[in-house]
mmCIF file of the N, C-alpha and C atoms, coordinates in Angstrom:
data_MODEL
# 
_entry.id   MODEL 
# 
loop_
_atom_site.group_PDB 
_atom_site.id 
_atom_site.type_symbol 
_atom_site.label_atom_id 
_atom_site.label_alt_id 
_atom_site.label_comp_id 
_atom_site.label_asym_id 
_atom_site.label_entity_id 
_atom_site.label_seq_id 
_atom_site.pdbx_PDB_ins_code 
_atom_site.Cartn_x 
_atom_site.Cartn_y 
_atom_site.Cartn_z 
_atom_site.occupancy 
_atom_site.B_iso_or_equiv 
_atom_site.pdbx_formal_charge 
_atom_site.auth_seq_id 
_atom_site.auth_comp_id 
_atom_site.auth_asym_id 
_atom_site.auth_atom_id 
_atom_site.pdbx_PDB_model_num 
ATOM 1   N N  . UNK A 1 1  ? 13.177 18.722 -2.550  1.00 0.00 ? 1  UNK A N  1 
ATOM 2   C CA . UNK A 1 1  ? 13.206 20.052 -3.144  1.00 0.00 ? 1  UNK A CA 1 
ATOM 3   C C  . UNK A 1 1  ? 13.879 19.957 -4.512  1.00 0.00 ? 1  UNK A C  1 
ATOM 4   N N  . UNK A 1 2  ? 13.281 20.249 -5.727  1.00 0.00 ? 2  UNK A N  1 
ATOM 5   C CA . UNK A 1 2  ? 13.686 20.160 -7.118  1.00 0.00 ? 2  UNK A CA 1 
ATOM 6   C C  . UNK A 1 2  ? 14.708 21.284 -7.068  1.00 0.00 ? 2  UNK A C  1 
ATOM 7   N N  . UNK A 1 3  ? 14.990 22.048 -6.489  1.00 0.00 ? 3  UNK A N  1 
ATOM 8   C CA . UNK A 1 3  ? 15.835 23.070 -6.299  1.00 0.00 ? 3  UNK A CA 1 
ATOM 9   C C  . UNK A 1 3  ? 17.433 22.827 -5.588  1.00 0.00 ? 3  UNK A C  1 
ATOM 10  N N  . UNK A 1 4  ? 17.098 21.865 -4.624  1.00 0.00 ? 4  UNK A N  1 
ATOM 11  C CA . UNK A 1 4  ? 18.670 20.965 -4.040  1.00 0.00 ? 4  UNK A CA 1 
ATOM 12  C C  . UNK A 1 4  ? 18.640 19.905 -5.427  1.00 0.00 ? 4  UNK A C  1 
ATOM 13  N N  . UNK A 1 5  ? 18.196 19.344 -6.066  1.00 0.00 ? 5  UNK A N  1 
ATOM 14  C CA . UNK A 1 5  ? 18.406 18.110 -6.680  1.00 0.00 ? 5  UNK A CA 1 
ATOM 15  C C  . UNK A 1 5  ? 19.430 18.548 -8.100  1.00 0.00 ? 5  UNK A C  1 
ATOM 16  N N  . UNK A 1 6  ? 18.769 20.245 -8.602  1.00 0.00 ? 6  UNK A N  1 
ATOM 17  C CA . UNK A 1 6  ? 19.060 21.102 -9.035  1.00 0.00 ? 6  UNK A CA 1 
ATOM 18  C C  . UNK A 1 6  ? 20.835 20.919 -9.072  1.00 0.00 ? 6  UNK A C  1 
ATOM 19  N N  . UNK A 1 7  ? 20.774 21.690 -8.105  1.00 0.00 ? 7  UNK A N  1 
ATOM 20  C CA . UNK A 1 7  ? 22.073 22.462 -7.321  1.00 0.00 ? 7  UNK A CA 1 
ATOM 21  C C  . UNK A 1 7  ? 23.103 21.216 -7.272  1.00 0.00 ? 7  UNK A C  1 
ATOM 22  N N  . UNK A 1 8  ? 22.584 20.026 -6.821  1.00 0.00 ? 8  UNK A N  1 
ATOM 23  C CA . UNK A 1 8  ? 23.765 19.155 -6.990  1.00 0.00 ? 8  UNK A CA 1 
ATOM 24  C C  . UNK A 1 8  ? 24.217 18.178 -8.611  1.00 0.00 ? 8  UNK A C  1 
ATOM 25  N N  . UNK A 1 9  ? 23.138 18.432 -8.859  1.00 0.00 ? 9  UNK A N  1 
ATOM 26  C CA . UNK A 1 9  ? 23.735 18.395 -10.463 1.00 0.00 ? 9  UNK A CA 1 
ATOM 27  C C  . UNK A 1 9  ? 24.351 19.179 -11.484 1.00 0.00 ? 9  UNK A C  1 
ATOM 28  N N  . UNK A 1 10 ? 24.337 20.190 -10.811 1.00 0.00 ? 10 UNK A N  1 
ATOM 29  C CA . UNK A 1 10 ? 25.458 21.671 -11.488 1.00 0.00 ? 10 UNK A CA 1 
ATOM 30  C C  . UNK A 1 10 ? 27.014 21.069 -10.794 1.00 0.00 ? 10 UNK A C  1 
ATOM 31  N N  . UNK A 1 11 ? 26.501 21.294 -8.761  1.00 0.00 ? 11 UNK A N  1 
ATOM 32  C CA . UNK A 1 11 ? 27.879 20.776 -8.912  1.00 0.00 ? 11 UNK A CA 1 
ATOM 33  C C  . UNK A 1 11 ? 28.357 19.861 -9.837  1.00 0.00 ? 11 UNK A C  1 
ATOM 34  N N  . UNK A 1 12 ? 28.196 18.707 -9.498  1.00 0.00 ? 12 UNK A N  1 
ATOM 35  C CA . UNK A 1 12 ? 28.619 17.617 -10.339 1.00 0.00 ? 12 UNK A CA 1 
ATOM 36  C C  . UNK A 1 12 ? 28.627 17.714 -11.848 1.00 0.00 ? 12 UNK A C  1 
ATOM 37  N N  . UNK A 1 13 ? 28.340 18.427 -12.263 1.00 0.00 ? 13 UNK A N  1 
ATOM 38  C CA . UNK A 1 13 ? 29.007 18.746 -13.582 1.00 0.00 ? 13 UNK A CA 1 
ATOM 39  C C  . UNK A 1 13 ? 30.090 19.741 -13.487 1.00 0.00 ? 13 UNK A C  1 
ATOM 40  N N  . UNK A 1 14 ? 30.245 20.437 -12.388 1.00 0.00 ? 14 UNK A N  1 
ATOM 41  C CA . UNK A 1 14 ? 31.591 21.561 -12.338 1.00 0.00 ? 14 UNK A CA 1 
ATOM 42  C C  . UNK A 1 14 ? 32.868 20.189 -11.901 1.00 0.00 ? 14 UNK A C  1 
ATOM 43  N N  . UNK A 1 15 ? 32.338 19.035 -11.677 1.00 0.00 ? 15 UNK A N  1 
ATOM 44  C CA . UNK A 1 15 ? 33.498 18.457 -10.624 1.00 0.00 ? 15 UNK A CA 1 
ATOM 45  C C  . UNK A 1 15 ? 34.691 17.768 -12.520 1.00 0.00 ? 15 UNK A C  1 
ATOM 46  N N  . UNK A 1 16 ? 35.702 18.496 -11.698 1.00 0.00 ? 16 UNK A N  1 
ATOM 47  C CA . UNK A 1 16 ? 37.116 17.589 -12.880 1.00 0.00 ? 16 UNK A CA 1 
ATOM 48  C C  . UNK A 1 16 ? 36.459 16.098 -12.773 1.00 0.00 ? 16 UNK A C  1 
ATOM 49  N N  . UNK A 1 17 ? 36.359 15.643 -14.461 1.00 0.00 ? 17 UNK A N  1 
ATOM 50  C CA . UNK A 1 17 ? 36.232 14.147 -14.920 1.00 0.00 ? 17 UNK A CA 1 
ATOM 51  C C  . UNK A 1 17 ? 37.181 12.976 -14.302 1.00 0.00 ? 17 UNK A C  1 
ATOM 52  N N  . UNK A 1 18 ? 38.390 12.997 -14.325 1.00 0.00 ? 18 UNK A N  1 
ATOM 53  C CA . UNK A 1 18 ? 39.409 12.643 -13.488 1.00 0.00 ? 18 UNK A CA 1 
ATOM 54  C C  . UNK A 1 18 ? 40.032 12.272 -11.936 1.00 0.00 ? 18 UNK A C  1 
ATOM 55  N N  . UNK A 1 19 ? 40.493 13.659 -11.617 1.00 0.00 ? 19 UNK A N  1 
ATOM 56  C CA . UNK A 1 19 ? 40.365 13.577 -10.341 1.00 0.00 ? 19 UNK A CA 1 
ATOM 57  C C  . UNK A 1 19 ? 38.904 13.327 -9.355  1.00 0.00 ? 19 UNK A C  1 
ATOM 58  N N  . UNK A 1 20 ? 37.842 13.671 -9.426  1.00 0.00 ? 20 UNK A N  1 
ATOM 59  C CA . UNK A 1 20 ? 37.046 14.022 -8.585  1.00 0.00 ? 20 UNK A CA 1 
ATOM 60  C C  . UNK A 1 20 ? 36.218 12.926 -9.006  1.00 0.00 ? 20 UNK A C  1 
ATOM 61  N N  . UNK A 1 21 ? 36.611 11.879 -9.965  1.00 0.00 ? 21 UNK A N  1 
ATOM 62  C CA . UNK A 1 21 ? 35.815 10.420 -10.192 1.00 0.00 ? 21 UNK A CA 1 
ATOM 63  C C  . UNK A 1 21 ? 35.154 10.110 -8.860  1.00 0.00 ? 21 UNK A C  1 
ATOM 64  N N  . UNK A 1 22 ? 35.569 9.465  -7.541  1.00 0.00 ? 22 UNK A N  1 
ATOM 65  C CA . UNK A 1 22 ? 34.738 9.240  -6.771  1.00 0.00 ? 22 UNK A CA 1 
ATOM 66  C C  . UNK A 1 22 ? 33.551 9.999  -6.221  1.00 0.00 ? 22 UNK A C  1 
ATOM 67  N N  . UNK A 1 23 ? 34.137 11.343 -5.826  1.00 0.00 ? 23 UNK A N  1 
ATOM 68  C CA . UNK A 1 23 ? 33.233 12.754 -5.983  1.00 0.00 ? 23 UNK A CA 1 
ATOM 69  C C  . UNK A 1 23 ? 31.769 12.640 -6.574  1.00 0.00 ? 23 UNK A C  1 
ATOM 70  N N  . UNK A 1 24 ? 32.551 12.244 -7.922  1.00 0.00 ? 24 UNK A N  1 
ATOM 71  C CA . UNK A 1 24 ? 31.278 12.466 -8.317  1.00 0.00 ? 24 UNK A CA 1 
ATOM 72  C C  . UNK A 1 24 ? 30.339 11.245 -8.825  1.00 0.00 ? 24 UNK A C  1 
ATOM 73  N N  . UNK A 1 25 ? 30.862 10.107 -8.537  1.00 0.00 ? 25 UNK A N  1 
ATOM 74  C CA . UNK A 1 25 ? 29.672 8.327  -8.430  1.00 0.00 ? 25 UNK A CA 1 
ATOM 75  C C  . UNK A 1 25 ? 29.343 8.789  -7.036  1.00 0.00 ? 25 UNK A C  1 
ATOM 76  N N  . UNK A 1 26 ? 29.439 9.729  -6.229  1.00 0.00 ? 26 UNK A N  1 
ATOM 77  C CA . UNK A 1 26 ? 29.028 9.403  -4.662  1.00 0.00 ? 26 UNK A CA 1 
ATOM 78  C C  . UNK A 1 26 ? 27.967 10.376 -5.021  1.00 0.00 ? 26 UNK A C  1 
ATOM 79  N N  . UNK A 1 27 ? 27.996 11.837 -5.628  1.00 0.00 ? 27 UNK A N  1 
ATOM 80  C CA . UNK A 1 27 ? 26.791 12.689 -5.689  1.00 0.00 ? 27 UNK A CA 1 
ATOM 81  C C  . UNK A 1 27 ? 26.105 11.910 -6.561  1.00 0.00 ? 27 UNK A C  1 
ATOM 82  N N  . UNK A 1 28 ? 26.139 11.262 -7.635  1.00 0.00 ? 28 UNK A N  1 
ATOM 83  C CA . UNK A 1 28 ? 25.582 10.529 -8.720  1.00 0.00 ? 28 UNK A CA 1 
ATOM 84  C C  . UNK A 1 28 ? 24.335 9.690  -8.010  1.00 0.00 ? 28 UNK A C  1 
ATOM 85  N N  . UNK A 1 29 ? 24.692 8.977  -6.690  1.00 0.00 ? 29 UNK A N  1 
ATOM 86  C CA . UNK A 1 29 ? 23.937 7.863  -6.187  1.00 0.00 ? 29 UNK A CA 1 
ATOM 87  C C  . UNK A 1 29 ? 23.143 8.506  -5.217  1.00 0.00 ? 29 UNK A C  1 
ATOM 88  N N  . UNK A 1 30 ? 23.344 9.719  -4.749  1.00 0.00 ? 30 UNK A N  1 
ATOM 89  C CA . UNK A 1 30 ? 22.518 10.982 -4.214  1.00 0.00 ? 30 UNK A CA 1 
ATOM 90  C C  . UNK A 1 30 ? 21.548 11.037 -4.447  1.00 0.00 ? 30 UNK A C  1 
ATOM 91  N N  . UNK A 1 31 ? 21.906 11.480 -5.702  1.00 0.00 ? 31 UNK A N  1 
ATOM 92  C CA . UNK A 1 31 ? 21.012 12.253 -7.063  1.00 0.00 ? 31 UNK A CA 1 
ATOM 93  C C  . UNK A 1 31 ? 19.859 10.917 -7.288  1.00 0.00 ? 31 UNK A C  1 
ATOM 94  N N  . UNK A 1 32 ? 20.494 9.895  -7.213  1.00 0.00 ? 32 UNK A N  1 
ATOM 95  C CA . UNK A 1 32 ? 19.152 8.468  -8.419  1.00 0.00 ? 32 UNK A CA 1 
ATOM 96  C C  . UNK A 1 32 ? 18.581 8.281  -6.667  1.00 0.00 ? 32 UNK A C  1 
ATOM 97  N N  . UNK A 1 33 ? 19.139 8.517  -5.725  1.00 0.00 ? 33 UNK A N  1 
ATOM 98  C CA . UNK A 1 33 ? 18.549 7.823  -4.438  1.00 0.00 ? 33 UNK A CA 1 
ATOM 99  C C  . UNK A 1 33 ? 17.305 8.908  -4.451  1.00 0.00 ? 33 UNK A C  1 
ATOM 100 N N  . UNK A 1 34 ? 17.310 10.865 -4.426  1.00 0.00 ? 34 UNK A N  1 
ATOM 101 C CA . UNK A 1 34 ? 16.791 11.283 -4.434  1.00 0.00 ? 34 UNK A CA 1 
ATOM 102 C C  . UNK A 1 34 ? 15.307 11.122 -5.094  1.00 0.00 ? 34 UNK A C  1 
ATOM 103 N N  . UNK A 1 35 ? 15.870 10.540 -6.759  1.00 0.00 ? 35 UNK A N  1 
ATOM 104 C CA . UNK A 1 35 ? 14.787 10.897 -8.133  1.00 0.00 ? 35 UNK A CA 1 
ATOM 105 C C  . UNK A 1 35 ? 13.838 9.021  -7.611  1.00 0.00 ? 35 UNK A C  1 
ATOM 106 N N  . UNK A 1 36 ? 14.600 8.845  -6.736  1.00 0.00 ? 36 UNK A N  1 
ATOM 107 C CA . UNK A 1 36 ? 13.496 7.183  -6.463  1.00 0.00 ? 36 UNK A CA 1 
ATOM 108 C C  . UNK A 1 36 ? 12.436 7.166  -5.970  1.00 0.00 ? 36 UNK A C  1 
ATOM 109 N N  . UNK A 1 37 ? 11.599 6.437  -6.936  1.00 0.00 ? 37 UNK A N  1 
ATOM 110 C CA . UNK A 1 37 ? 9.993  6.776  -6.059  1.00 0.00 ? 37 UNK A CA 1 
ATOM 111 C C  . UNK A 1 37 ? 10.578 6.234  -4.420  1.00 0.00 ? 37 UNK A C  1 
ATOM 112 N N  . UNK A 1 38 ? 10.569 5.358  -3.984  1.00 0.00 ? 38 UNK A N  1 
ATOM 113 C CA . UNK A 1 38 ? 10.694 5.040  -2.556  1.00 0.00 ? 38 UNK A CA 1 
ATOM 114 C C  . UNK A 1 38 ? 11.587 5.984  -2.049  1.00 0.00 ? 38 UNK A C  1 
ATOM 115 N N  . UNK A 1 39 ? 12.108 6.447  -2.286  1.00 0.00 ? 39 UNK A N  1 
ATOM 116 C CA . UNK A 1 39 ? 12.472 8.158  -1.398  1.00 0.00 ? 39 UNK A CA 1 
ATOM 117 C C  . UNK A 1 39 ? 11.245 9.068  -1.228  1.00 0.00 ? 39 UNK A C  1 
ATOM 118 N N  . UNK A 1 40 ? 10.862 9.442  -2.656  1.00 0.00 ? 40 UNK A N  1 
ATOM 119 C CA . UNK A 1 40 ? 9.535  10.245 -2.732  1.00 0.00 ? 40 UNK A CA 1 
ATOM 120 C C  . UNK A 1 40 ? 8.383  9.687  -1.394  1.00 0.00 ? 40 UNK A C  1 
ATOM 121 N N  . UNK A 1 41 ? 8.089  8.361  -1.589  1.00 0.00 ? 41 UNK A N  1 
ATOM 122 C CA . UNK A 1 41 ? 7.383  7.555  -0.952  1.00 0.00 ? 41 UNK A CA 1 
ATOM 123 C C  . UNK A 1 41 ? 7.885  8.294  0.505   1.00 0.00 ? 41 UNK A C  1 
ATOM 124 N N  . UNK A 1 42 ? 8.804  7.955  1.217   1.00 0.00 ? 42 UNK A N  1 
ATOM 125 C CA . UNK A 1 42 ? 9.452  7.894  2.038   1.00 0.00 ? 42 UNK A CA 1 
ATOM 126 C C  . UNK A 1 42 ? 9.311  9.266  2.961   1.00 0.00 ? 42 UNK A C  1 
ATOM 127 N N  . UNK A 1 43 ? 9.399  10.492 1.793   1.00 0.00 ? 43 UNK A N  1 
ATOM 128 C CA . UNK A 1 43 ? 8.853  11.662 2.361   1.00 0.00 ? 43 UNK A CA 1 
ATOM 129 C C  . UNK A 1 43 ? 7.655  12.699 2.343   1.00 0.00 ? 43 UNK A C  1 
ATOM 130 N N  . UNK A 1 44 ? 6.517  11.264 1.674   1.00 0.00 ? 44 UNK A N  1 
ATOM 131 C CA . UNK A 1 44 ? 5.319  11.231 1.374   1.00 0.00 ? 44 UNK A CA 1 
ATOM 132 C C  . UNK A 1 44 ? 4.799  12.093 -0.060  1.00 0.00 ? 44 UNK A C  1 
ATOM 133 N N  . UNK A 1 45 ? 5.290  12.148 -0.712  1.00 0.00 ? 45 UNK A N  1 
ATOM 134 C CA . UNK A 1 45 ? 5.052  12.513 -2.132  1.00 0.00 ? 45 UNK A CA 1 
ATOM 135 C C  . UNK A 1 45 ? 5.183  11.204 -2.931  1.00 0.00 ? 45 UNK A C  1 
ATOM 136 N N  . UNK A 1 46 ? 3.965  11.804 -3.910  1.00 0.00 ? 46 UNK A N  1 
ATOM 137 C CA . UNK A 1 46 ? 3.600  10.484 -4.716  1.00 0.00 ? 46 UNK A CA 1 
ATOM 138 C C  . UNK A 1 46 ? 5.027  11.076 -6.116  1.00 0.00 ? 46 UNK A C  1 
ATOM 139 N N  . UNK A 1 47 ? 4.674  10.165 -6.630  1.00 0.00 ? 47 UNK A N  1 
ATOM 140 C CA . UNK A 1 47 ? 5.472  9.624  -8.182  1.00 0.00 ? 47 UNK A CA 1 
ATOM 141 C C  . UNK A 1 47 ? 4.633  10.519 -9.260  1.00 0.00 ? 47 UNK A C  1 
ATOM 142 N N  . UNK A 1 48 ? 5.237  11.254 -9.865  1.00 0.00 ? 48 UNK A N  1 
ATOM 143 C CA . UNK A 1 48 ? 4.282  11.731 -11.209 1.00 0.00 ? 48 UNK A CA 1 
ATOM 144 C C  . UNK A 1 48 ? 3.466  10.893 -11.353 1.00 0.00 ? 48 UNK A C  1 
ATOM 145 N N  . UNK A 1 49 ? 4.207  9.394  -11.757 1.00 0.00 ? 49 UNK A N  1 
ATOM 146 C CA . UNK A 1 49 ? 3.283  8.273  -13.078 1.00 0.00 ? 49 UNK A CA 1 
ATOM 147 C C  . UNK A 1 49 ? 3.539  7.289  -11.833 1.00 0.00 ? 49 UNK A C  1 
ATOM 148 N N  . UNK A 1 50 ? 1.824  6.673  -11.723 1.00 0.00 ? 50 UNK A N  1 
ATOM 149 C CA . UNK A 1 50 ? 2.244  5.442  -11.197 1.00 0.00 ? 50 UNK A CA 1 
ATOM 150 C C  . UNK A 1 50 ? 2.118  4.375  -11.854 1.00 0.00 ? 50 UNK A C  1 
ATOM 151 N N  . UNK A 1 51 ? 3.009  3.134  -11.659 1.00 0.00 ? 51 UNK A N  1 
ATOM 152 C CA . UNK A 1 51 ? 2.484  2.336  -12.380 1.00 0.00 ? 51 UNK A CA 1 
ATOM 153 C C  . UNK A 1 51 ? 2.431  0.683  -11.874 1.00 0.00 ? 51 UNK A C  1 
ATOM 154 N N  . UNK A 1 52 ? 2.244  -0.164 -11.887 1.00 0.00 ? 52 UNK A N  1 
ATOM 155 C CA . UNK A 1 52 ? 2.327  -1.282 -10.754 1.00 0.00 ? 52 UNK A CA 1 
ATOM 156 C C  . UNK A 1 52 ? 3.352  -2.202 -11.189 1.00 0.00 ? 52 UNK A C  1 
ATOM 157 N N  . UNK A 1 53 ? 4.117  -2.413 -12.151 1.00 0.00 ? 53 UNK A N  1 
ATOM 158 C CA . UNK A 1 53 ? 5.030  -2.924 -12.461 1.00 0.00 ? 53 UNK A CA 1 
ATOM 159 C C  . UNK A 1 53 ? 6.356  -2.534 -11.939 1.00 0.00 ? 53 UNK A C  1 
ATOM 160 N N  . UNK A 1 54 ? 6.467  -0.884 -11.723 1.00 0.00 ? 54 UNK A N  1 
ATOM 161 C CA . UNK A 1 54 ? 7.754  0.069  -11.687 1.00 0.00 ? 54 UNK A CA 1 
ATOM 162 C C  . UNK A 1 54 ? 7.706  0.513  -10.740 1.00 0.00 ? 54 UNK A C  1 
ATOM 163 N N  . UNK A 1 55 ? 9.027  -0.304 -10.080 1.00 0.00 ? 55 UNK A N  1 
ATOM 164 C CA . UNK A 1 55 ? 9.481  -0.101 -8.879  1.00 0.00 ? 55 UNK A CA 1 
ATOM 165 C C  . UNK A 1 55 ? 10.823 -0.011 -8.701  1.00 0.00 ? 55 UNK A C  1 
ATOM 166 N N  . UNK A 1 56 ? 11.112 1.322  -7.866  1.00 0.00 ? 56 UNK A N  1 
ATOM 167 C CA . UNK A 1 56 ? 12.896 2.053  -8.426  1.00 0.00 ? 56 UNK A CA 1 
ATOM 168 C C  . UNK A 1 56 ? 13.435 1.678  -6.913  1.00 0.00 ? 56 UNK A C  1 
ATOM 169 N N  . UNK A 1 57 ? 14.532 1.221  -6.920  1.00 0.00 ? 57 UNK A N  1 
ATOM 170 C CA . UNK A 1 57 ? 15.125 1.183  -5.364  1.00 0.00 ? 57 UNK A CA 1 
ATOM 171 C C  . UNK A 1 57 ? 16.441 1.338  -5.181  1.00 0.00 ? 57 UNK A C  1 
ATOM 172 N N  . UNK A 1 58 ? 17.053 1.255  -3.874  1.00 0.00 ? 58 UNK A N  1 
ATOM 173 C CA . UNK A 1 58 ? 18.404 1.719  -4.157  1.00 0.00 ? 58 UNK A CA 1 
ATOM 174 C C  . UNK A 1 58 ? 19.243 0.957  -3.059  1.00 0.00 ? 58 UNK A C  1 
ATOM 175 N N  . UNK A 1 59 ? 20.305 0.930  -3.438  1.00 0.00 ? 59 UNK A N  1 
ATOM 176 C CA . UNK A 1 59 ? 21.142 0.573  -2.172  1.00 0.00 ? 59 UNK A CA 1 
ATOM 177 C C  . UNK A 1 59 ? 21.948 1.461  -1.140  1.00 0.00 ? 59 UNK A C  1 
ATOM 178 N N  . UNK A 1 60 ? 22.746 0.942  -0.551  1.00 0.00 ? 60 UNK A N  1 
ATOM 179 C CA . UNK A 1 60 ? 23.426 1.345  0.330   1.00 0.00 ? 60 UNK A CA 1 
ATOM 180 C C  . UNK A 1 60 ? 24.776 2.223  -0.300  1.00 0.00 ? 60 UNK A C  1 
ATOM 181 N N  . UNK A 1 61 ? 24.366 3.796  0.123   1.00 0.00 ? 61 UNK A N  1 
ATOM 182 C CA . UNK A 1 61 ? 25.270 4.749  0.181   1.00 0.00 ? 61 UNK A CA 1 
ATOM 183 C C  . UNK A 1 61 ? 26.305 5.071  0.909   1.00 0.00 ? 61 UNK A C  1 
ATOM 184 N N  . UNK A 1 62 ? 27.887 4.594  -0.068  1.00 0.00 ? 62 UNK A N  1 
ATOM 185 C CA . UNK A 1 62 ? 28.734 4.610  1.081   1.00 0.00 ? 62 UNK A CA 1 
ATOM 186 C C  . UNK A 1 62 ? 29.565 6.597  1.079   1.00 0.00 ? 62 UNK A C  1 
ATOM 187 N N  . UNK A 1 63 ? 29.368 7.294  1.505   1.00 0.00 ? 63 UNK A N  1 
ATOM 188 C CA . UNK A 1 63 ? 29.751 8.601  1.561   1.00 0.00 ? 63 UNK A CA 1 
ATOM 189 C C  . UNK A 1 63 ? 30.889 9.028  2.548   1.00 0.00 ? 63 UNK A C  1 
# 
């Protein structure tokens, strides 16, 4: 939903630079896990652009 992906990038710009550092590398890796084609893939939506070279992946989210 472009509308949660939305919403957590507002938070994360409301979060203090400082304190809430981990806060916010943990929504950060959310956010790129979300925008990854193999997520998209994953919940069967294609990629705007496909292309056969570009391939986005992610690791392990520790939360």
């Amino acid at each position: 939903d472009p509308r949660a992906l939305l919403l957590l990038e507002e938070y994360r710009a409301k979060l203090n630079h400082t304190e809430d550092r981990q806060l916010r590398h943990s929504i950060q890796r959310v956010i790129d896990i979300f925008q990854s084609n193999l997520f998209q893939a994953l919940i069967g939506k294609e990629p705007p652009t496909r292309s056969r070279s570009t391939c986005t992946t992610f690791g392990t989210v520790g939360l």
